[in-house]
N, C-alpha and C positions, 0 to 999 in steps of 0.2 A: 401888560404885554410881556415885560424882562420876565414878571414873575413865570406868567404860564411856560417860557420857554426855559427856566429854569428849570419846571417843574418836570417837562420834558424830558430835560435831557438825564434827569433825576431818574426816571423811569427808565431809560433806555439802559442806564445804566446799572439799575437793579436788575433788566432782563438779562444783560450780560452777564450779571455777575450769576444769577440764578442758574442759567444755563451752564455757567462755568463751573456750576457748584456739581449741578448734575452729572457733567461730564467725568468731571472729577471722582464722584461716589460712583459711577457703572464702571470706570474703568479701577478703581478701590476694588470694585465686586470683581470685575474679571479676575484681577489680578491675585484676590484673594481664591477665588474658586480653581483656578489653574494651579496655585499653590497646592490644596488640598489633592486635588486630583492630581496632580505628578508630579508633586515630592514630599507630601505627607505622609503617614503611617494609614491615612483614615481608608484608602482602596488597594493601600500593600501587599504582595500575593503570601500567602501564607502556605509553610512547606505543607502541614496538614491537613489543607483545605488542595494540593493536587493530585492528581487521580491518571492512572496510568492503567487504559483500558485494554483490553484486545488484542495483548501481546503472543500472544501463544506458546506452544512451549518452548519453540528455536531463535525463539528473539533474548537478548541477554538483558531482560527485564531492569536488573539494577544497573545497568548504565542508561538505560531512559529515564531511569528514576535518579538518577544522580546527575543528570544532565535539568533536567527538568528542576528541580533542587535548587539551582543554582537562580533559580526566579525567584526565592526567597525574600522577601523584602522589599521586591525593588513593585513599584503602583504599577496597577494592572494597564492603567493605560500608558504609560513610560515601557513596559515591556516590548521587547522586540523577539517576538514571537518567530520570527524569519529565520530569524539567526538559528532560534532553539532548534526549529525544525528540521534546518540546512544538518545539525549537528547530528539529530535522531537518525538522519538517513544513512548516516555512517555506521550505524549501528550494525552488526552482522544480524541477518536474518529480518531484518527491515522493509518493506518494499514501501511504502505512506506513511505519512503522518499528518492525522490534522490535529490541531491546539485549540481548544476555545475557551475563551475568559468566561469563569462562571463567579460572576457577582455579587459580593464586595472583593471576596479575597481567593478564590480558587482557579484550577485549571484544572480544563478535561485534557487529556492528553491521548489520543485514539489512535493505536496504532494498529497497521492493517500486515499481519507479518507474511513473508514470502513462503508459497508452502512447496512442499519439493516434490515433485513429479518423478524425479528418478531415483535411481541409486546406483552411481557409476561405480563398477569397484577400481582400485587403488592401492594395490599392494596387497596389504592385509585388512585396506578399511575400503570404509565406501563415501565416497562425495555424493553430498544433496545437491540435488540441482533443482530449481523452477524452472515455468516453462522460458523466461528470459537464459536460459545458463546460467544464472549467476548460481554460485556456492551459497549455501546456505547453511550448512553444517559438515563436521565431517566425524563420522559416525562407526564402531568395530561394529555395527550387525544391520543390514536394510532394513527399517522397521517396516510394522506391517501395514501393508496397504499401500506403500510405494514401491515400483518394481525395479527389476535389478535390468539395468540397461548393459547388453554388451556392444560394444564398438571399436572399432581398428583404434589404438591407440600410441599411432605413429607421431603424435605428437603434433602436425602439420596441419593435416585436414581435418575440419571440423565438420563437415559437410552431413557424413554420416549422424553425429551427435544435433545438428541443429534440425535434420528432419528427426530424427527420433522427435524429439522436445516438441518440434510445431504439431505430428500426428496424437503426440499424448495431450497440448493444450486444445486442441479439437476434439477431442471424447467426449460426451456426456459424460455426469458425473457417476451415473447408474452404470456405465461401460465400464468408465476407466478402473472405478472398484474392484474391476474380475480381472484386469488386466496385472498377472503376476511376475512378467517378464518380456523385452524386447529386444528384439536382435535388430543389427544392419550392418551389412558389409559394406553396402555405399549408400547413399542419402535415395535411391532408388530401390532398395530392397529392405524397408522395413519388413517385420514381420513381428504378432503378439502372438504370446502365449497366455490367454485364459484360463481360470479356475477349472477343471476339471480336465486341463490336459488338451484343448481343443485350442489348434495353431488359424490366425488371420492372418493370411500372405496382404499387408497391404499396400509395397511398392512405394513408390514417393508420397511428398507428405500432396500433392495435387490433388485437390476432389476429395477432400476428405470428410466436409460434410453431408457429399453424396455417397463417401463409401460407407460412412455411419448408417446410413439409411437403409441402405442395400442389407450391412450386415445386420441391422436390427430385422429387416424382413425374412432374411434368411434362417436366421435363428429362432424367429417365432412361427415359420411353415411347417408343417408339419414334417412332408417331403425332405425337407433339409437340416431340421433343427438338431438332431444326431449327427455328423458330421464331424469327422475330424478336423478337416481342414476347411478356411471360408478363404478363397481368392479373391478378394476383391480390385486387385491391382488395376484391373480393367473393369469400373463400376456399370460399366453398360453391359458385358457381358463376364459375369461372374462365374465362379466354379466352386464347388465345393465336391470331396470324396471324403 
């Protein structure tokens, strides 16, 4: 009887220890595989393995790339990609940025750059602006295909300058192509100037994807598509001479 309960307790104590043994070798593993993965060499980002995509030509490319850089070394998964991207956004001409860990040792780096809808002039140069205002470059000649925005430039009112912006991000992109220049006295009298010289009266930026509509019907009537002028201020009852 002593013996069997000996033998017992013999066993209980082997299971203990077994199990102790286990415990010990999975948390061995974790603790070695957490090693590897963030703070070893073995998933470390490598400066020639990042990639800086989609920047366009007003984005200042070598400071994404030199911001981005600075991940050199350190394991993809220790990276704090937030931070990187909080930094990108500073970047002038910037509007997004996504990062993605490409596995063992890269980064895509996609950036989505601001494109400029106008060309305010400024002395002797011209401000880019998107459809947010924000500056995006500042430029001695409006390139082509963005138009040259006039507006009261007292300094104060923006009012004028913010319907310009909201009717130009409202354009197709087939419109806004022909669109060579716009004026606004006040944030109520937009008005474009089209490729061939033909003026769109079209008032505040209100109803502007109904006044697209209007002016695209007008321009492909037959009745109306010669036409100097297209009114559409009033998209339910339109004019054009």
């Amino acid at each position: 009887m002593v013996d069997r309960l000996a033998e017992r307790a013999a066993m209980r104590r082997h299971r203990r220890w077994r199990r102790l043994a286990w415990t010990l070798l999975v948390l061995v593993l974790v603790g070695a595989l957490a090693w590897l993965a963030f703070f070893s060499p073995v998933l470390a980002t490598r400066a020639d393995d990042v990639r800086v995509v989609g920047a366009g030509s007003l984005v200042d490319t070598s400071e994404v790339e030199r911001i981005a850089a600075e991940a050199d070394g350190v394991p993809l998964p220790r990276l704090d990609t937030v931070s990187l991207r909080t930094r990108m956004l500073d970047v002038r001409g910037v509007k997004d940025v996504a990062i993605v860990r490409d596995w063992p040792h890269g980064l895509t780096v996609r950036v989505t750059p601001r494109e400029p809808v106008a060309a305010v002039p400024e002395q002797n140069r011209y401000a880019l602006l998107d459809t947010d205002g924000v500056r995006v470059a500042t430029v001695t000649k409006a390139p082509k295909g963005v138009p040259v925005v006039t507006v009261p430039v007292d300094g104060a009112d923006h009012h004028a300058l913010d319907a310009v912006l909201a009717v130009l991000g409202a354009l197709p992109e087939k419109l806004s192509a022909q669109v060579t220049a716009v004026e606004a006295a006040t944030q109520d009298t937009v008005e474009l100037t089209l490729k061939g010289g033909a003026r769109v009266v079209w008032g505040s930026a209100q109803d502007s994807a109904l006044k697209v509509r209007v002016l695209e019907a007008l321009r492909a009537a037959k009745q109306t598509r010669d036409a100097h002028v297209f009114d559409v201020s009033a998209p339910t009852l339109p004019v054009t001479r």
